[in-house]
Structure formats: structure tokens, C-alpha cells
VEXSE-393094 format. One record per residue: x, y, z of N, C-alpha, C in turn; chain. Coordinates in Angstrom, 3 decimals, decimal comma. Layout:
N
REC      n_u      n_v      n_w     ca_u     ca_v     ca_w      c_u      c_v      c_w chain
REC        X        Y        Z        X        Y        Z        X        Y        Z     A
...
END
This chain:
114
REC      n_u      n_v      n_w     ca_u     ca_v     ca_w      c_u      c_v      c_w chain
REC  -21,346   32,306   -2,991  -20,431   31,376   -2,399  -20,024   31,823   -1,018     A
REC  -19,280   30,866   -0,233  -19,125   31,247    1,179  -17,479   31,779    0,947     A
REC  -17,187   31,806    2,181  -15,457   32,657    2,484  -15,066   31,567    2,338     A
REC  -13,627   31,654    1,992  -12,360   30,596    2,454  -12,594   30,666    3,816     A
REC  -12,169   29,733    4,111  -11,467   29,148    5,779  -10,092   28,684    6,294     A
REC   -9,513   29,866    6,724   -8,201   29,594    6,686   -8,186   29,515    8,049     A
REC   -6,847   28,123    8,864   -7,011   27,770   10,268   -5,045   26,977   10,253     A
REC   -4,414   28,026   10,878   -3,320   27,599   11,138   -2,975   26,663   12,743     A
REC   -2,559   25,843   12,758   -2,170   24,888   13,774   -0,833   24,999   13,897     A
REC   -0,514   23,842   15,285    0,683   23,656   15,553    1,626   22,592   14,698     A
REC    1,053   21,752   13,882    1,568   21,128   13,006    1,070   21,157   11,426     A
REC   -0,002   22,058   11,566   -0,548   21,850   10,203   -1,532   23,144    9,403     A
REC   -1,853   23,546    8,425   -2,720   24,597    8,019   -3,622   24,072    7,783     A
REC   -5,060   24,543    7,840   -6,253   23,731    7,573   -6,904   24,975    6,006     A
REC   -7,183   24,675    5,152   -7,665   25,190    4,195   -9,089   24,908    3,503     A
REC  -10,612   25,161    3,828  -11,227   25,300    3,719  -11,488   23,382    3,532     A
REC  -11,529   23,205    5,249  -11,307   21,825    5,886  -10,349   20,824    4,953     A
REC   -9,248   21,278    4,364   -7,907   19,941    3,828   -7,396   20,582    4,641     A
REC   -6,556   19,718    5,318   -5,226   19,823    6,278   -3,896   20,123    5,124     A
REC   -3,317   20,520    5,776   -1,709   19,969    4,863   -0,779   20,193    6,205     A
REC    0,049   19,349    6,021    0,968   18,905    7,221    2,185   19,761    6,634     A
REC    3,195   20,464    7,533    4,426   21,472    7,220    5,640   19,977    6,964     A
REC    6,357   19,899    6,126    7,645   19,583    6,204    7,849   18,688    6,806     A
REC    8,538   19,426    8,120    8,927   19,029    8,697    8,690   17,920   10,051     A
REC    6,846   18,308    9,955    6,331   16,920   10,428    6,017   15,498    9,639     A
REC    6,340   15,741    8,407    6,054   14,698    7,671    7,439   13,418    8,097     A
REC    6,805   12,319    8,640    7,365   10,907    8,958    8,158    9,813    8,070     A
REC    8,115   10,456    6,990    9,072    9,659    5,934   10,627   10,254    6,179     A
REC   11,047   10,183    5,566   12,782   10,693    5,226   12,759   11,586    3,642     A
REC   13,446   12,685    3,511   13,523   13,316    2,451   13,671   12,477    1,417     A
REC   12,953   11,919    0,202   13,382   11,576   -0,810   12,485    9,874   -0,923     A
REC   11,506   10,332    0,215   11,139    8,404    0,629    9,266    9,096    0,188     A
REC    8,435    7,951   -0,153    7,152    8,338   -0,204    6,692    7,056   -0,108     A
REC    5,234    6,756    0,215    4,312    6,065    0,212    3,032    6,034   -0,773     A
REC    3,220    4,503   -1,270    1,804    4,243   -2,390    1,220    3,040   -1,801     A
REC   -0,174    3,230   -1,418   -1,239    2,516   -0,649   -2,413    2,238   -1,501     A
REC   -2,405    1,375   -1,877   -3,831    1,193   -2,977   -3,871   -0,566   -2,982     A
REC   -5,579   -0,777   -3,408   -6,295   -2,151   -3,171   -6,306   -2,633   -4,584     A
REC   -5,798   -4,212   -4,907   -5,661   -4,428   -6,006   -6,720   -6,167   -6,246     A
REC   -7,089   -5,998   -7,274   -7,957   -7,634   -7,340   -6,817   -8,324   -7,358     A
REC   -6,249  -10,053   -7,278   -5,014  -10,777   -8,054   -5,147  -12,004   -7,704     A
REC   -3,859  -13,096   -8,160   -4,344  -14,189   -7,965   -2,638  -14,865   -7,469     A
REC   -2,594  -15,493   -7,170   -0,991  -16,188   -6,490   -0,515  -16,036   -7,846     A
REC    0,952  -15,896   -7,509    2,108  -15,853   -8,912    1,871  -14,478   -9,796     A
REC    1,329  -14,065   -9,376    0,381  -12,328  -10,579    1,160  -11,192  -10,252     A
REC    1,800  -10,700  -11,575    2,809   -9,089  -10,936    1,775   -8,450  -10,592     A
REC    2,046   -7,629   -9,753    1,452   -6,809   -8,880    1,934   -5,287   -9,457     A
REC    1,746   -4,258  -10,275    2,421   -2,793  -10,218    2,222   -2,092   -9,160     A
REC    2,780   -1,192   -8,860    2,852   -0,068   -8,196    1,961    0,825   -8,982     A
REC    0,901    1,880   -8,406    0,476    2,903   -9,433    1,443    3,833  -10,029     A
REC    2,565    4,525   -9,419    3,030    5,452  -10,186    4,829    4,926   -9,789     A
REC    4,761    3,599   -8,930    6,299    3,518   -9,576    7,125    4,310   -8,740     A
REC    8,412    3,834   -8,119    9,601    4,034   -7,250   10,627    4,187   -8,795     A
REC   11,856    5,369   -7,756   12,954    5,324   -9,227   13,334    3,892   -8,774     A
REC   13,483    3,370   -7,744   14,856    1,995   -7,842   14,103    1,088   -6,626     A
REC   14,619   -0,046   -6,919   13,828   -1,312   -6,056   14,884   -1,144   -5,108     A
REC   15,525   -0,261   -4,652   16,659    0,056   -3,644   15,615   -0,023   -2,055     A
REC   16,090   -0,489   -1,246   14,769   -0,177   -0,111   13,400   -0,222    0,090     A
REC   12,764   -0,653   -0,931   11,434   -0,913   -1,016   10,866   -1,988   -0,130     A
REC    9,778   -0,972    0,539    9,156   -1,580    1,805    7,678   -2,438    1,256     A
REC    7,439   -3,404    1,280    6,119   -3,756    0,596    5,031   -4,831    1,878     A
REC    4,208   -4,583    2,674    2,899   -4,697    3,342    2,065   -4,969    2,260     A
REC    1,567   -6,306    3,041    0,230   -6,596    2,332   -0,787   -7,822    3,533     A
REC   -2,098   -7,130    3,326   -3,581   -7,310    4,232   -3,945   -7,763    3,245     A
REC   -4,638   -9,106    3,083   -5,482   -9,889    2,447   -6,650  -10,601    2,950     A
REC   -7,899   -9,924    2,376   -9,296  -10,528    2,682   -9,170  -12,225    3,172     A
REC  -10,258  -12,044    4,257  -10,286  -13,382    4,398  -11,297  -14,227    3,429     A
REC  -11,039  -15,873    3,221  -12,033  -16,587    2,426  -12,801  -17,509    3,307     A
REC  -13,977  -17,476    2,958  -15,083  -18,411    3,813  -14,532  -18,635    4,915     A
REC  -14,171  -17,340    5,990  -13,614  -17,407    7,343  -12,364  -18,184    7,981     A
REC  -11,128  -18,400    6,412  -10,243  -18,705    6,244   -8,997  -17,619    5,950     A
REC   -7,766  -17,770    6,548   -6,821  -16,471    6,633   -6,352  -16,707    4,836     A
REC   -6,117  -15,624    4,355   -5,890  -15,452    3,023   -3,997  -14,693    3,338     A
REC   -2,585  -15,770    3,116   -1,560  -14,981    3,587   -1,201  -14,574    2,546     A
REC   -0,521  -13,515    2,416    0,179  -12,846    1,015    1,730  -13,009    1,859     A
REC    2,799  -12,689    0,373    3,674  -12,194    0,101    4,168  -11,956   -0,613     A
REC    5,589  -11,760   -1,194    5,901  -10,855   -2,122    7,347  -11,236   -2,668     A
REC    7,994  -11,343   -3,945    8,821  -11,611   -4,424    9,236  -10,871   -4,957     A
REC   10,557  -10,942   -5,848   10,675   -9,890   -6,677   10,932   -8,652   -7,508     A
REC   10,877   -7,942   -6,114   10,145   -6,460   -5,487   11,210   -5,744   -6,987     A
REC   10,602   -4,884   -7,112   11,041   -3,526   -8,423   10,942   -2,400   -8,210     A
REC   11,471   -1,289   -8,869   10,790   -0,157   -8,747    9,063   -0,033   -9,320     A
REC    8,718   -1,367   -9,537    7,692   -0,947  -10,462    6,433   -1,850  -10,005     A
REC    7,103   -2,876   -9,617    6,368   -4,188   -8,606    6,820   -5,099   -8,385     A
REC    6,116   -5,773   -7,927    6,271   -7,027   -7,416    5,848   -8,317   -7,728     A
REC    6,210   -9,238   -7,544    5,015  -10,931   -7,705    4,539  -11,018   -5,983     A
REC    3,343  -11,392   -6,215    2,576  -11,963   -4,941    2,108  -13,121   -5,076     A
REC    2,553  -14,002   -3,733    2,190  -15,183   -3,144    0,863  -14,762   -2,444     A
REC    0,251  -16,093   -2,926   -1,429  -15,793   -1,970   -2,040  -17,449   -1,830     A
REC   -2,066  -17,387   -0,610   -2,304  -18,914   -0,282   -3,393  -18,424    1,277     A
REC   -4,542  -19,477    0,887   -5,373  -19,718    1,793   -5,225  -21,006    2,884     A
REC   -5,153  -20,239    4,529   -5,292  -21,354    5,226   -6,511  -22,120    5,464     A
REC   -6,124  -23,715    5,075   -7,069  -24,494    5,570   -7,384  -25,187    6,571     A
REC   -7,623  -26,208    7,388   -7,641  -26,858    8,328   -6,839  -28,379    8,456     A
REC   -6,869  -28,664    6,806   -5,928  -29,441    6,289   -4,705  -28,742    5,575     A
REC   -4,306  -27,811    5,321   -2,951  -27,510    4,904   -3,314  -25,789    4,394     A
REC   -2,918  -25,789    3,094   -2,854  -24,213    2,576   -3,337  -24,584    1,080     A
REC   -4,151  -23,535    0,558   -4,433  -24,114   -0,808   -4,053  -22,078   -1,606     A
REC   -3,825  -22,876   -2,520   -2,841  -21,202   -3,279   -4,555  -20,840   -3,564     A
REC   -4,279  -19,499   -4,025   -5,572  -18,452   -4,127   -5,399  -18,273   -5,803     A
REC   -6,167  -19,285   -6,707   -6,373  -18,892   -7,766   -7,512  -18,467   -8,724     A
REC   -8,043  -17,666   -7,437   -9,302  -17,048   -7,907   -8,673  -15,167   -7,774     A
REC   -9,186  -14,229   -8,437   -9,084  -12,973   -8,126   -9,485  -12,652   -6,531     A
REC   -8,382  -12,108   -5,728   -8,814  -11,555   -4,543   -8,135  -10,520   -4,021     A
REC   -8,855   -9,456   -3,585   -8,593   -8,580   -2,584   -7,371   -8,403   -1,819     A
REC   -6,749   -7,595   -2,064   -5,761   -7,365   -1,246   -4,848   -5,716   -0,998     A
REC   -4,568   -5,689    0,309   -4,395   -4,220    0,678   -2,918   -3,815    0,746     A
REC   -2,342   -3,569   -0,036   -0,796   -3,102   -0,257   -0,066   -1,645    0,371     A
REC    0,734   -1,632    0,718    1,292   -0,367    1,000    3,134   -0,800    1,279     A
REC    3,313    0,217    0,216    4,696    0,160   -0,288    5,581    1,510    0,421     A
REC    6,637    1,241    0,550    7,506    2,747    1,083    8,736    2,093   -0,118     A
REC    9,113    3,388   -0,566   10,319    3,365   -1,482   10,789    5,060   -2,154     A
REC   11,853    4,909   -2,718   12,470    6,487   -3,091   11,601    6,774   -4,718     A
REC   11,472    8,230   -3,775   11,039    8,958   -4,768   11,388    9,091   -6,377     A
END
């Protein structure tokens, strides 16, 4: 086997190429974290969180949704929990908006307390 690789920086340690960031550069607030993950769904569909906020206190919820046959796919969000959410998903048309009740793609990222 080869050596470890140990590589200290000005913001970060590098460990046999993983970074880990110190503390105190980390951009959240003590007690705040981020869960970012891609889920299939359909308009009106709870949405979970993978591992879940203690309290729907402050919960930040972003969502990127695939486009359809070169049509904007808008999300949003109701709801909100420590645990999830309901999502709105409606496709723009050229004549109006038609809800998304097929399974689709969509890119979530939540901020809430640990």
C-alpha cells in the first residue's frame, strides 16, 4: 500500500485527497445543517427529508425541477415539517400551466436545525 497524505491548508486539512473544512469556516450557524438530495414525485406528493430536522422552526426549502418537452417544470412547497414537505409541480405551457402528474425529477435543498 502507499503512505497517507497528509496536507494542511489555510482553511482546511486534506487527508489522503478528502478535504475537511475547520469549524470555523463552515457557513451555516452552530446548530443549522443542510440536506440536498434528488427525489422522483408528482404535484400534491409529501416530499421527506432523508434524515429529518428536530423542528419545522426556520426551515429553508429550494427546489430545481427538470424541464418537460422544453417546458419550465415550477415547484413549490407547502407545509414544510421537520420531516417534509408537500410539493406543488406544475408545467408551463404556452396556453396556461398543466400540474405534473407524472413522476418527475426534482432537486431539493433544505437548511434547518439540527
Amino acid at each position: 500500500g502507499g503512505e497517507a497524505v497528509f496536507h494542511v491548508g489555510p482553511a482546511s486539512i486534506a487527508w489522503n485527497n478528502h478535504d475537511f473544512v475547520f469549524q470555523d469556516s463552515n457557513v451555516l450557524p452552530a446548530g443549522r445543517r443542510i440536506e440536498a438530495f434528488v427525489v422522483s414525485t408528482t404535484d400534491g406528493s409529501r416530499v421527506n427529508f432523508p434524515n429529518g430536522f428536530s423542528s419545522s422552526d426556520n426551515v429553508i426549502v429550494q427546489l430545481t425541477a427538470q424541464r418537460s418537452n422544453n417546458r419550465v417544470v415550477i415547484g413549490s412547497w407547502d407545509n414544510v415539517d421537520g420531516g417534509g414537505f408537500t410539493i406543488g409541480l406544475q408545467r408551463e405551457d404556452t396556453n396556461g400551466a398543466t400540474q405534473q402528474t407524472s413522476p418527475w425529477s426534482v432537486h431539493v435543498t433544505a437548511i434547518g436545525n439540527t
